[in-house]
C-alpha atoms as one frame of an Amber mdcrd trajectory, in Angstrom:
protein
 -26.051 -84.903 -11.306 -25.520 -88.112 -12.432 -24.513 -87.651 -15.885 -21.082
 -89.206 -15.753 -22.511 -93.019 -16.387 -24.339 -91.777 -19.713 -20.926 -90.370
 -21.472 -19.651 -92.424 -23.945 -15.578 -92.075 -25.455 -15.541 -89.103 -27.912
 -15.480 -89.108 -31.607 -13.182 -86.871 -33.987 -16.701 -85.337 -35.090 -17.492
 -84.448 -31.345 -13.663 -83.030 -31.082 -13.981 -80.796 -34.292 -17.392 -79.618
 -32.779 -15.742 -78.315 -29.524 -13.092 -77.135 -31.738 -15.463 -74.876 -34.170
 -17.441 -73.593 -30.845 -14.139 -72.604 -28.975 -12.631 -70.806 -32.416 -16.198
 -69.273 -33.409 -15.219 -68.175 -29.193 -12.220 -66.971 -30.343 -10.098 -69.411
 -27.842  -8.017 -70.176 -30.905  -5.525 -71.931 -28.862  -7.869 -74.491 -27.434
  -9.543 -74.382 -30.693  -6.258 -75.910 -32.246  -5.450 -78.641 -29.306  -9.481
 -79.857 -30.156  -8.640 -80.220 -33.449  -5.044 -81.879 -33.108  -6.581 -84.015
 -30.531  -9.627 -85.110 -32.919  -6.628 -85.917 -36.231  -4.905 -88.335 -33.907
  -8.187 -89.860 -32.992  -8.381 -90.003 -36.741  -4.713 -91.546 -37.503  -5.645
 -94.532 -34.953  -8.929 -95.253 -36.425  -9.636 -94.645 -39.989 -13.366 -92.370
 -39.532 -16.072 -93.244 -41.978 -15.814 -89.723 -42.816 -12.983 -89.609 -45.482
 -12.769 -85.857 -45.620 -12.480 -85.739 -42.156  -8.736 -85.970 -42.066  -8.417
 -83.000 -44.123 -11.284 -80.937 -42.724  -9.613 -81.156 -39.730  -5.809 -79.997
 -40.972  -7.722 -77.267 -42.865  -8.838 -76.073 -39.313  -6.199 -76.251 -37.535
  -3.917 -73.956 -40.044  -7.006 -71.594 -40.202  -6.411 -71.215 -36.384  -2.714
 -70.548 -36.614  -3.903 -68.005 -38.572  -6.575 -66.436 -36.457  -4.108 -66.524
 -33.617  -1.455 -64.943 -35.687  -3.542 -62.219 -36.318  -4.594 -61.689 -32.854
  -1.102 -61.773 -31.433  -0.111 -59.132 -34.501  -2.750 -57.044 -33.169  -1.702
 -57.538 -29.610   1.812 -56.391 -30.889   0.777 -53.508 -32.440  -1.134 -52.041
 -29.410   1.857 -52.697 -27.024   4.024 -51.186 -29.545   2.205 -47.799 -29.483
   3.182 -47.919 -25.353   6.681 -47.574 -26.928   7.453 -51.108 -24.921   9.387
 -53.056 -27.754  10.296 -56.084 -26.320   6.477 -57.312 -25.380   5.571 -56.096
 -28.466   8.445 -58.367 -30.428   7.354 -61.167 -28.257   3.767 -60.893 -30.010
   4.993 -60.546 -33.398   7.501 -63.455 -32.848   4.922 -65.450 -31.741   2.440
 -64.241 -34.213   5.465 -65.046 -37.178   6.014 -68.614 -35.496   2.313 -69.190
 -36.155   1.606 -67.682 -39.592   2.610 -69.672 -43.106   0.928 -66.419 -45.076
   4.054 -64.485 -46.792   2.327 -61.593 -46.827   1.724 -61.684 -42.986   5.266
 -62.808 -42.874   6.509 -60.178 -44.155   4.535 -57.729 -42.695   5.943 -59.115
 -39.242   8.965 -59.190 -40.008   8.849 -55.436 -40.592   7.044 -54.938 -37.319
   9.766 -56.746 -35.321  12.890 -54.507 -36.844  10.255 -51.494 -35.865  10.006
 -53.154 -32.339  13.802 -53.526 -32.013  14.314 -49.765 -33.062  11.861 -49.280
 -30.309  12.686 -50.494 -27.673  14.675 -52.038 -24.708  15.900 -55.251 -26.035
  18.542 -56.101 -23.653  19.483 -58.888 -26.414  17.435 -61.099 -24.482  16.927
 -63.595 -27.670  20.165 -62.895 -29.830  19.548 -66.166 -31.704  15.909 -66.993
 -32.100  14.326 -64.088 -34.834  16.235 -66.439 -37.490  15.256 -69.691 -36.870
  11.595 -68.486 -37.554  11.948 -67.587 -41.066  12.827 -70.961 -42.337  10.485
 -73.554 -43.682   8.070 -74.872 -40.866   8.896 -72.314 -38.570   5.162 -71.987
 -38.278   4.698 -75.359 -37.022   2.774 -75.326 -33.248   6.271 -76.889 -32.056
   8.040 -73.547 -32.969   5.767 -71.949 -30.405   8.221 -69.725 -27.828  10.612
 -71.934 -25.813   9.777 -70.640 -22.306   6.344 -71.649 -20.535   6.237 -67.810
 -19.567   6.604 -66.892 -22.992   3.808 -69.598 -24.553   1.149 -68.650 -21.006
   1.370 -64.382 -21.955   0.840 -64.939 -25.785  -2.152 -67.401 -25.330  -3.829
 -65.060 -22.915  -3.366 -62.378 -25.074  -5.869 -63.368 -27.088  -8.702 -63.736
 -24.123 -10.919 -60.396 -22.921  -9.205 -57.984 -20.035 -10.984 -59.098 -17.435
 -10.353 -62.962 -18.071  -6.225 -61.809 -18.632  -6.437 -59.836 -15.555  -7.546
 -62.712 -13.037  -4.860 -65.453 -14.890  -2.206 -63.041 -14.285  -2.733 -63.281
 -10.683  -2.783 -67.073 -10.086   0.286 -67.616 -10.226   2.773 -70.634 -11.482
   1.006 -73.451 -10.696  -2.027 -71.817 -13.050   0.060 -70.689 -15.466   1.324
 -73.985 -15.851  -1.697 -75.831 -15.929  -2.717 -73.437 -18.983   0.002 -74.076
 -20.803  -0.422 -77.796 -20.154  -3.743 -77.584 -21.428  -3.600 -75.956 -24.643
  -0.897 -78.076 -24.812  -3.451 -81.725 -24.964  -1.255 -82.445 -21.238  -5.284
 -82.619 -19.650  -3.756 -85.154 -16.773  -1.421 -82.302 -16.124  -3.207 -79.563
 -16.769  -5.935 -80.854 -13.520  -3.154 -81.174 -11.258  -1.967 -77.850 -11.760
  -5.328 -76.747 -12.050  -6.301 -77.948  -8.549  -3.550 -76.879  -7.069  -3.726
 -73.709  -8.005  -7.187 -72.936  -6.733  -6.288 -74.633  -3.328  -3.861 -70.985
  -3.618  -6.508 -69.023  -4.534 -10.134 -70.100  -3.558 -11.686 -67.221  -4.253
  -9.996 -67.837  -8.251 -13.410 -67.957 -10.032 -11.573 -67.779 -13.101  -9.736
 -71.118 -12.625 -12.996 -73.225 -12.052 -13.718 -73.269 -16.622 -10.057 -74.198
 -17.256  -9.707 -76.860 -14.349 -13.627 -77.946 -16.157 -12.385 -78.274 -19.484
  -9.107 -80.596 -18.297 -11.489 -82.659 -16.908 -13.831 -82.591 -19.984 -10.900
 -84.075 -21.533 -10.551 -86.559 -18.757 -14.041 -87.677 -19.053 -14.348 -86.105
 -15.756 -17.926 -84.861 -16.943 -19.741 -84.688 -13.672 -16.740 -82.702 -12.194
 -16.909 -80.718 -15.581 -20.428 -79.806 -15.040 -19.797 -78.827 -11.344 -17.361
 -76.461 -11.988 -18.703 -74.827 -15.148 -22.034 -73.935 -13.298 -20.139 -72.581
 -10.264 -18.415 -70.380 -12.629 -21.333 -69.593 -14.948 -23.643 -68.462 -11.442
 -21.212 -66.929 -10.497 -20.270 -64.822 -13.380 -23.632 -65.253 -15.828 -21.926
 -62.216 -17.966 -18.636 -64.218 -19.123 -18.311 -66.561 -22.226 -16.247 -68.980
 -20.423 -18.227 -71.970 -19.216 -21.218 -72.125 -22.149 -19.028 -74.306 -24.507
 -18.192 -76.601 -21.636 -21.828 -76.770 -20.367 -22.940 -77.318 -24.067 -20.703
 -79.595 -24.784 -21.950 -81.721 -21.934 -25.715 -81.487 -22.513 -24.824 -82.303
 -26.346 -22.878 -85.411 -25.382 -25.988 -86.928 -23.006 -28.652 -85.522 -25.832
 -29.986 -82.652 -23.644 -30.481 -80.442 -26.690 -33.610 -78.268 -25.371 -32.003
 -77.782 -22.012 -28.679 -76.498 -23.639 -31.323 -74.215 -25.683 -32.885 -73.294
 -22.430 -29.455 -72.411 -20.931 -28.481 -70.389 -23.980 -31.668 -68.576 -23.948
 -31.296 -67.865 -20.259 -28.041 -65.840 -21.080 -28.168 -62.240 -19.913 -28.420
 -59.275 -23.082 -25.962 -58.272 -24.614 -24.051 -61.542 -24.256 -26.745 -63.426
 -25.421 -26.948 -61.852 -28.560 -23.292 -62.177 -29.559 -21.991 -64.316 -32.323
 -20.123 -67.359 -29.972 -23.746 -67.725 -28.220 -25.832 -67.398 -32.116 -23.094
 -70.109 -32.843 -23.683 -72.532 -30.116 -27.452 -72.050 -30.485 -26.874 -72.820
 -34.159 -24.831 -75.876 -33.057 -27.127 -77.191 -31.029 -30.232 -77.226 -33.409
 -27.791 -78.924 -35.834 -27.142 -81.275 -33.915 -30.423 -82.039 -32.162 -30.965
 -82.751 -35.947 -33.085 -79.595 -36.261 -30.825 -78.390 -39.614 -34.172 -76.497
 -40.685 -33.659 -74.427 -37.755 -30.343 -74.198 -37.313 -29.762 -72.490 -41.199
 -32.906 -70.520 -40.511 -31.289 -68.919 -37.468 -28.167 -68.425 -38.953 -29.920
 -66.622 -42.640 -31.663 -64.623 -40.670 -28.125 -63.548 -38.353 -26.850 -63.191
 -41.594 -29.746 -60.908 -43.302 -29.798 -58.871 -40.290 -26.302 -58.114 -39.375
 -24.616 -58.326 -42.418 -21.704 -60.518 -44.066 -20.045 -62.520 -41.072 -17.035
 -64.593 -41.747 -18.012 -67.169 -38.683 -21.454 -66.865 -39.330 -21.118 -67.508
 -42.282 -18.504 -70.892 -41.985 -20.706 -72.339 -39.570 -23.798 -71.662 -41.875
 -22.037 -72.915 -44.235 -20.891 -76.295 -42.817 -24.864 -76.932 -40.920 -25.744
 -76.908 -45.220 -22.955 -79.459 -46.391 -23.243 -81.679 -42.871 -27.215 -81.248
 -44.297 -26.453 -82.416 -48.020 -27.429 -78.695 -49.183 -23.736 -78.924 -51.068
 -25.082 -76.502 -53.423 -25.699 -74.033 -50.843 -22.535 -75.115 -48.765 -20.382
 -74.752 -52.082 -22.037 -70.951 -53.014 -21.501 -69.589 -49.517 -17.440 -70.907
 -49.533 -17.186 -68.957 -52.610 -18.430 -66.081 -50.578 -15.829 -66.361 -47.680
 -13.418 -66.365 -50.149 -14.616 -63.532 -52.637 -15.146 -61.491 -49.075 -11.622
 -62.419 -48.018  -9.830 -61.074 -51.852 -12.414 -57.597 -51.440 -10.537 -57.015
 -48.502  -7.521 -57.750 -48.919  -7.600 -60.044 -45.721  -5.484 -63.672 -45.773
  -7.508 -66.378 -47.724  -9.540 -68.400 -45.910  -8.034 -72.174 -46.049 -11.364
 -73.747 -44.888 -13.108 -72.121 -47.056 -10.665 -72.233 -50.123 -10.329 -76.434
 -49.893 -14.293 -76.577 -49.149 -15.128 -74.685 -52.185 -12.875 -76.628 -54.313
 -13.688 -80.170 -53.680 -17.812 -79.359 -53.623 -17.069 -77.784 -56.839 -15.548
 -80.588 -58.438 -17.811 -82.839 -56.718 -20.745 -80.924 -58.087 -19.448 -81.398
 -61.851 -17.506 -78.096 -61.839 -14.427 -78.586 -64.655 -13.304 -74.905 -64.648
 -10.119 -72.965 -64.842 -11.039 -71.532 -61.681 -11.376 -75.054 -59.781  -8.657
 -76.237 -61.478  -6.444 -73.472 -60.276  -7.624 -73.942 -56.799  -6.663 -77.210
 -56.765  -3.257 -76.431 -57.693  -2.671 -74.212 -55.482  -3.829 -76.872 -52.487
  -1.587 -79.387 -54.190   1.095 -76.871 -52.936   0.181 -75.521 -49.888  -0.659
 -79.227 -48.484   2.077 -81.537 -49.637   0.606 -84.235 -47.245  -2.536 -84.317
 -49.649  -1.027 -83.088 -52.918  -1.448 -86.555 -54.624  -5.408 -86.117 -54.046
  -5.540 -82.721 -55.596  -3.218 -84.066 -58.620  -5.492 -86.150 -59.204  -8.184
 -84.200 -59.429  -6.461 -81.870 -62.051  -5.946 -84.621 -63.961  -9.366 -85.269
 -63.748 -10.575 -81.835 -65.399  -7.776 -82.261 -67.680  -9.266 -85.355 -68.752
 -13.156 -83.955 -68.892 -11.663 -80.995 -70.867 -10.222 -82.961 -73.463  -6.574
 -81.984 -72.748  -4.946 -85.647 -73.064  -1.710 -84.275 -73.290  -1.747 -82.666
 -69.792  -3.889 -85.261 -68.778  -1.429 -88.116 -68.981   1.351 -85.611 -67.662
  -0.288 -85.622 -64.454  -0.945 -89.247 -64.525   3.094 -89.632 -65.095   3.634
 -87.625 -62.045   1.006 -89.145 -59.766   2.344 -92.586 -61.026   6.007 -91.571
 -59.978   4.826 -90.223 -56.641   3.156 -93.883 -56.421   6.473 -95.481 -57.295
């Protein structure tokens, strides 16, 4: 179609953009390799963007966390089959993931239910330990076994998508773990080979499109992700590839056109609202783009992703005003019920708030408790503290965080 000579290299922006379309999909684990891929973009070239860098580890723990919820929830429905063992491997995978204590612990209870349950066979004797120690929810602690790592990331996809993987066999479920693994060279190969097996694998055709998305294989991309979307115009699968190619080469009003074209109900879903939203945004159409999500908003109530990505088209828009208020939302939703705290949300709210001149308690304690959760930026929240300190007229603990920033320094 002869896009492929129009494509330039990718920026960490266009990386967290496929990232927030494939979470607000609820692919959290390509959501994750997106934004990993985008923060080493990022460590070889400083962006101009210098909240980038954090935006993006801010995303990629709130994914963790999505995921860890979805495999606890995966868990607890095997668990009612009375089939421990699958269900421990979802909460192991789900504990591996999580760095809430609450969830934590919560999972921890669920796996010495699941071992009560069921049918262990001691098949890991050793493992259940090593994931309660600091940084067992690092992405590396993810299950040793490709077998393992392939069921718990399709666990997370709808039935009909989990049915048709589970029937491609090794060289597919290898290329999916390759992929949400960043291995894209790998992941094609695999890819290819396995739909040599099975021609008829429809499924295959979005995950060999997004390897090669990664490849700058966009032509090939495109291909593939209209085969699959003809062919199945009621699945999710290939929009955020086909976006994501029409974005890169401009073609704004024929991604809306696409979009539009999607069959009801599917076209009224939240991932399509989003990538509508997404592509107003950034056919630099923000008007539009906040008008469409207010009014999703007005009319089906409070929606967390909704509401992040309404939130970000205001900041990315200057509305940090707006952008700071509806952060405080997330997170006032997130305390009424009970639900983990939203990290995005939590670190956006903070830093607009100090940036807009806020020198409360509130901020202060927010920034705190970043300091700790994010030792690799705790220096930049210090500082901050200090800051308010400073504006409130507390020298004393003003200069005490000034001694400890200057030791860190030293």
């Amino acid at each position: 179609m002869g896009f492929l000579k129009l494509f330039r290299g990718k920026t960490p922006e266009d990386l967290e953009k496929r990232g927030d379309a494939l979470a607000e999909a609820g692919e959290f684990g390509r959501a994750r390799m997106a934004y990993e891929n985008a923060l080493d973009v990022c460590l070889k070239k400083p962006p101009t963007d210098p909240s980038l860098k954090t935006r993006l580890e801010e995303k990629i723990f709130q994914v963790q966390e999505d995921l860890a919820q979805q495999h606890k929830e995966e868990g607890l429905e095997i668990l009612e089959s009375d089939y421990g063992e699958a269900a421990r491997d979802s909460f192991r995978l789900a504990l591996s993931l999580t760095r809430d204590p609450a969830l934590k612990r919560e999972l921890e209870e669920l796996l010495q239910k699941a071992t009560e349950t069921g049918r262990m066979e001691e098949r890991h004797p050793d493992l259940d330990a090593d994931l309660f120690t600091e940084g067992g929810g690092r992405s590396e602690e993810i299950p040793a076994t490709p077998t393992e790592t392939f069921a718990a990331l399709i666990g997370t996809l709808p039935q009909d998508a989990r049915q048709a993987f589970r029937g491609y066999g090794e060289a597919f479920e290898e290329g999916y773990v390759a992929l949400n693994a960043g291995e894209f060279e790998l992941a094609a190969e695999r890819f290819s080979e396995a739909l040599e097996e099975h021609p008829d694998g429809d499924y295959i055709l979005p995950e060999l499109a997004t390897a090669y998305l990664n490849l700058d294989m966009r032509s090939d991309a495109w291909d593939l992700a209209e085969r699959f979307q003809e062919a199945h115009p009621e699945a999710l699968h290939a929009y955020p590839v086909l976006c994501e190619i029409l974005w890169t080469v401009g073609e704004f009003e024929r991604a809306l056109e696409r979009l539009d074209a999607c069959p009801p109900p599917m076209g009224d879903s939240v991932p399509m609202l989003l990538l509508r939203g997404e592509t107003l945004r950034r056919a630099g159409r923000p008007e539009e783009a906040e008008a469409l999500l207010e009014d999703a908003l007005d009319h089906r109530g409070f929606d967390p992703e909704i509401a992040r990505a309404l939130a970000y088209t205001y900041e990315s828009g200057g509305n940090k005003e707006a952008a700071r208020d509806l952060y405080g939302k997330l997170l006032n939703e997130c305390r009424t019920c009970a639900g983990p705290s939203d990290p995005v949300a939590k670190q956006r709210y903070a830093l607009l708030s100090f940036e807009l001149g806020d020198r409360s308690s509130g901020v202060l304690e927010l920034l705190l408790s970043l300091a700790q959760e994010h030792p690799d930026h705790r220096n930049e929240y210090l500082d901050k503290v200090r800051q308010i300190y400073a504006d409130q007229g507390n020298d004393a603990e003003a200069r005490r965080f000034a001694t400890i920033l200057g030791g860190d320094a030293g």
